[in-house]
TORVOVEX-240931 format. One record per residue (C-alpha): residue in one letter; x, y, z. Coordinates in steps of 0.2 Angstrom, whole numbers, padded with zeros to 4 digits, always signed. Example, Ala and Ser with C-alpha at 12.3 -4.5 7.8 and 13.67 -1.06 7.14 Angstrom:
// TORVOVEX-240931
A+0062-0022+0039S+0068-0005+0036
***
This chain:
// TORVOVEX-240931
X+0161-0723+1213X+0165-0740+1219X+0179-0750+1218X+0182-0756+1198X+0179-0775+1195X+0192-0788+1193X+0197-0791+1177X+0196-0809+1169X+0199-0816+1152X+0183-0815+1144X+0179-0828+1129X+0160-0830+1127X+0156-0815+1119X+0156-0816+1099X+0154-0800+1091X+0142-0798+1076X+0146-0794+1060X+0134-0783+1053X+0134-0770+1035X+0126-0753+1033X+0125-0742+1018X+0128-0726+1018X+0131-0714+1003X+0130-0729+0992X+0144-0737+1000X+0145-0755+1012X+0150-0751+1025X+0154-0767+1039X+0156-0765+1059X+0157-0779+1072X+0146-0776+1086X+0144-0783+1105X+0135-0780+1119X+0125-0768+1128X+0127-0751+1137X+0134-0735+1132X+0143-0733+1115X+0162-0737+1116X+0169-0736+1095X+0184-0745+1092X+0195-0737+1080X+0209-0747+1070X+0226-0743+1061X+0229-0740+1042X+0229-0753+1031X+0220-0763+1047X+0203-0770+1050X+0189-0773+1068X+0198-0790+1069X+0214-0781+1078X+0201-0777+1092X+0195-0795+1096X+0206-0800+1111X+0199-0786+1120X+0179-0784+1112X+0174-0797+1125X+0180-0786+1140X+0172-0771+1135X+0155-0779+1130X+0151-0786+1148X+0147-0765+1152X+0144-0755+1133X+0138-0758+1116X+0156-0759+1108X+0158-0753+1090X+0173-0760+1078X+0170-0753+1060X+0182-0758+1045X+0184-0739+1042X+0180-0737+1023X+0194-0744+1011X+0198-0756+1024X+0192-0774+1030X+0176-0778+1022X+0171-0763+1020X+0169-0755+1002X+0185-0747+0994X+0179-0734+0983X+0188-0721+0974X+0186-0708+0988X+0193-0694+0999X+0202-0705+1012X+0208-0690+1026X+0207-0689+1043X+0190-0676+1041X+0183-0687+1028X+0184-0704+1040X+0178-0691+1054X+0164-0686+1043X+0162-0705+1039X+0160-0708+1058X+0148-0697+1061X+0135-0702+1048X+0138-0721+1054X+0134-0717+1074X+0118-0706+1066X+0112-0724+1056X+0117-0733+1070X+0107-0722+1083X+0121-0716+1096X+0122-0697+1099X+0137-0698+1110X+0150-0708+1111X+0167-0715+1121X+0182-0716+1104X+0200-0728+1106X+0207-0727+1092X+0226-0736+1085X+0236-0725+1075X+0226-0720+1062X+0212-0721+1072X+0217-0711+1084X+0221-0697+1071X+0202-0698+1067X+0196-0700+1085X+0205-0685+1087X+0199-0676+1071X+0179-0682+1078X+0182-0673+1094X+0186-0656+1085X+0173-0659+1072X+0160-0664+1084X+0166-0661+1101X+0145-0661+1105X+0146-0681+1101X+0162-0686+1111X+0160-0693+1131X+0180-0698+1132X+0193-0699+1119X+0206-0715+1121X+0222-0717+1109X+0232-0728+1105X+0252-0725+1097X+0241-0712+1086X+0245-0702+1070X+0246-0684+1068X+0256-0678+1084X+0272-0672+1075X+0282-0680+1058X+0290-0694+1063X+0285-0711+1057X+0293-0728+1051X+0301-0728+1036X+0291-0741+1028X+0276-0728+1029X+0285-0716+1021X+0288-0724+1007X+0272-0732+1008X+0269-0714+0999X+0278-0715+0982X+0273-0720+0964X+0281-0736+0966X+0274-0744+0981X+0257-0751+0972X+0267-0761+0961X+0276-0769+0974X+0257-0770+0983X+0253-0778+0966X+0265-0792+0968X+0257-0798+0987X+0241-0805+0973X+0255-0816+0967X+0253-0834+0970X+0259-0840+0987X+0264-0821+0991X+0255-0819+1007X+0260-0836+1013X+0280-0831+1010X+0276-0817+1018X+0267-0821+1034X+0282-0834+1036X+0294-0820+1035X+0286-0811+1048X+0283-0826+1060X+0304-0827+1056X+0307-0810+1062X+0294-0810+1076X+0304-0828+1084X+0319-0818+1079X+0316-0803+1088X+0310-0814+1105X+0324-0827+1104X+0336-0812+1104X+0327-0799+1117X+0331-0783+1108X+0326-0770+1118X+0319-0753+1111X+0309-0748+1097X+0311-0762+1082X+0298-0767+1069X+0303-0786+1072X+0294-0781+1088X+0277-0781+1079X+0282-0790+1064X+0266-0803+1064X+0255-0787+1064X+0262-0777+1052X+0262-0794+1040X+0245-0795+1043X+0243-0777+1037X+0251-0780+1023X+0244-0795+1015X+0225-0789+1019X+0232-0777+1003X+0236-0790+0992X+0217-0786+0981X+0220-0772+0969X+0208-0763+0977X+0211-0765+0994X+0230-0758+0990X+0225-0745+0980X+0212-0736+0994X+0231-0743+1008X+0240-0730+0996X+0228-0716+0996X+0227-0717+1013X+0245-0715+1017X+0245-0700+1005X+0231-0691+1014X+0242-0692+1029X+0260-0692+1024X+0273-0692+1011X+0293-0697+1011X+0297-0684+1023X+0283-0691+1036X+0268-0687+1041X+0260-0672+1032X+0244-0666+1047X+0243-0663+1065X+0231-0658+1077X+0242-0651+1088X+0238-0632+1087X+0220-0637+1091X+0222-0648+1104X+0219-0636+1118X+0202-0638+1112X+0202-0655+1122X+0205-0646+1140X+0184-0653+1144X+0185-0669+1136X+0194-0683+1146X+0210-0691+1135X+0219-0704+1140X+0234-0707+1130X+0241-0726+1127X+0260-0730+1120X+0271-0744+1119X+0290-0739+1121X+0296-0748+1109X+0285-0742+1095X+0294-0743+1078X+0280-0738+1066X+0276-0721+1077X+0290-0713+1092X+0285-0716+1110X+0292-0698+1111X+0275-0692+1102X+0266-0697+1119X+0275-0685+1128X+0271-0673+1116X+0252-0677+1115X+0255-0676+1133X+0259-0658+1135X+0247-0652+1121X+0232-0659+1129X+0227-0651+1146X+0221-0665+1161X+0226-0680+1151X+0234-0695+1156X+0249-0706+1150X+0252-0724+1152X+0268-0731+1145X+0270-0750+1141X+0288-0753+1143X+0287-0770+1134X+0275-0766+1120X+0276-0761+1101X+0265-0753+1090X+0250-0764+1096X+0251-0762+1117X+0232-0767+1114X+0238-0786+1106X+0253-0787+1115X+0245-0787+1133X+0226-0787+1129X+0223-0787+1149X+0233-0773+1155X+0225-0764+1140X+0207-0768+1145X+0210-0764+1162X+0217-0746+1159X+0203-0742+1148X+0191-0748+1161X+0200-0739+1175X+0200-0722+1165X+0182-0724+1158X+0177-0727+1178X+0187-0714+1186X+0178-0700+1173X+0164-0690+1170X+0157-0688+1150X+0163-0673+1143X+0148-0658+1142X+0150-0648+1126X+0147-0629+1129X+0147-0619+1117X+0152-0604+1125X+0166-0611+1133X+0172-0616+1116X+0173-0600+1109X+0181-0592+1123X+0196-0607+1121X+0196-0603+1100X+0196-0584+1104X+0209-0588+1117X+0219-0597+1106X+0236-0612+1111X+0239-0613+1127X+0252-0626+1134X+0252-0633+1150X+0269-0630+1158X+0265-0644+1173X+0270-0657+1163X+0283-0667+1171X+0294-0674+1158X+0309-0663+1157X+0310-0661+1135X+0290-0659+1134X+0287-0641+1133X+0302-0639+1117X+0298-0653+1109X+0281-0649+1110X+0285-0630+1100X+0297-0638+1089X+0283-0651+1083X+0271-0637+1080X+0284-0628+1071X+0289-0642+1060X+0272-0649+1058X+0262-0644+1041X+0247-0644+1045X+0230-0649+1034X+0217-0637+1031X+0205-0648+1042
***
């Protein structure tokens, strides 16, 4: 392969928004340019929009896919199973309307539960897996999440329709956020990503947008943390090229959670940004695209065999004692022994 191309801020490509339906249900996805299929995965509660500093990069080489998974952005908000298999499932029938049979996943928290989910599902569909700070490693998670799990949460989500709610709030979080750089902290805060998570927050404030935000959070945690992993199937991966994305000063999800994705997933790579939150992709949209595009042109597509895969399930976990960091491989068995795992 040759050398990768320079990266440069890219401003002239405008993704489309377009709307399918499936199962009876709208769903939207931004779409831009032309080439293989990279999907774009967001967080919970999130929408596409968090991925449009970084859409235009991608578009100049693939056809990039951003969908409001269902119950977030524009999409509908049904009263429906919201888990990681279910969004999986969800994922599968939208790349079968919109005519790709294989694709590259990034997915952000949430979404990079699911991209992880879609490659056990359908490791036939998957070329590369990227993710992003992602859910279902091990049980830690912010607070705020936790509780985000409660009875009493879509009252308080009720009160964001209030009058002039979402403008107090975003100014509260815009506080935090010049707090948080006028100060320096170092290390995992959620003043960090304060203007992100604010934005999370006040795209709840319709009645159905927080109801389908709360049954998300239950079908992936409850106050003690996060309730699923996919740890103990991860070996699975061993064929599919995973590079694994984190900012060290994540407040919402543990940097350590890298380490132990790390160590569970044989011939992936890390990449740590030191100054970055929750949302490395927002807080240096370059660097990001540049990794992803390094990655994607140093590797081959993943080749499903089926015979290969039943020889790793009849096998069963293996870990990969290489790893260099020095608490991987117990934190790694801890995790899986703590974990409680869904029946996905």
């Amino acid at each position: 392969m040759g050398a990768p191309r320079p990266l440069r801020p890219v401003t002239e490509v405008e993704p489309r928004l377009i709307f399918r339906t499936i199962h009876g249900y709208r769903r939207a996805i931004r779409i831009a340019g032309d080439g293989p299929p990279l999907v774009l995965l967001h967080g919970i509660g999130d929408n596409s929009e968090t991925w449009l500093d970084i859409i235009p990069h991608f578009a100049t080489k693939y056809t990039v896919i951003a969908p409001d998974m269902l119950g977030h952005g524009q999409s509908d908000k049904p009263r429906a199973d919201y888990s990681a298999a279910a969004y999986a499932n969800g994922l599968r029938d939208l790349l079968s309307v919109l005519g790709h049979e294989k694709v590259t996943l990034v997915g952000h928290s949430l979404g990079g539960g699911v991209a992880m989910q879609f490659a056990y599902q359908y490791p036939h569909l998957v070329d590369r897996i990227v993710i992003v700070c992602a859910g279902g490693v091990s049980r830690e998670i912010n607070p705020l999440l936790r509780m985000s799990s409660v009875p009493v949460v879509p009252l308080v989500l009720h009160a964001l329709s209030l009058p002039g709610a979402t403008t107090a709030l975003d100014m509260f979080g815009r506080f935090l956020a010049a707090l948080n750089a006028t100060t320096g902290t170092k290390g995992a805060s959620l003043a960090h990503d304060a203007i992100d998570v604010v934005r999370v927050l006040a795209a709840q404030s319709d009645r159905m947008g927080h109801r389908a935000f709360v049954k998300t959070i239950r079908a992936v945690a409850d106050w003690r943390g996060q309730t699923i992993t996919v740890l103990d199937r991860c070996y699975l991966f061993e064929g599919i090229p995973v590079q694994i994305v984190w900012g060290r000063c994540d407040a919402i999800i543990p940097v350590r959670h890298a380490h132990i994705a790390h160590a569970a997933m044989p011939g992936s790579t890390l990449e740590i940004f030191d100054e970055a939150g929750h949302f490395p992709f927002r807080d240096d949209p370059i660097r990001f695209a540049g990794l992803v595009q390094r990655f994607l042109d140093s590797t081959t597509p993943a080749q499903y065999e089926q015979e290969r895969w039943r020889a790793a399930l009849s096998a069963g976990h293996a870990v990969d004692s290489r790893r260099p960091h020095p608490s991987t491989q117990p934190a790694l068995f801890d995790a899986m022994a703590a974990a409680e795992r869904s029946a996905t």
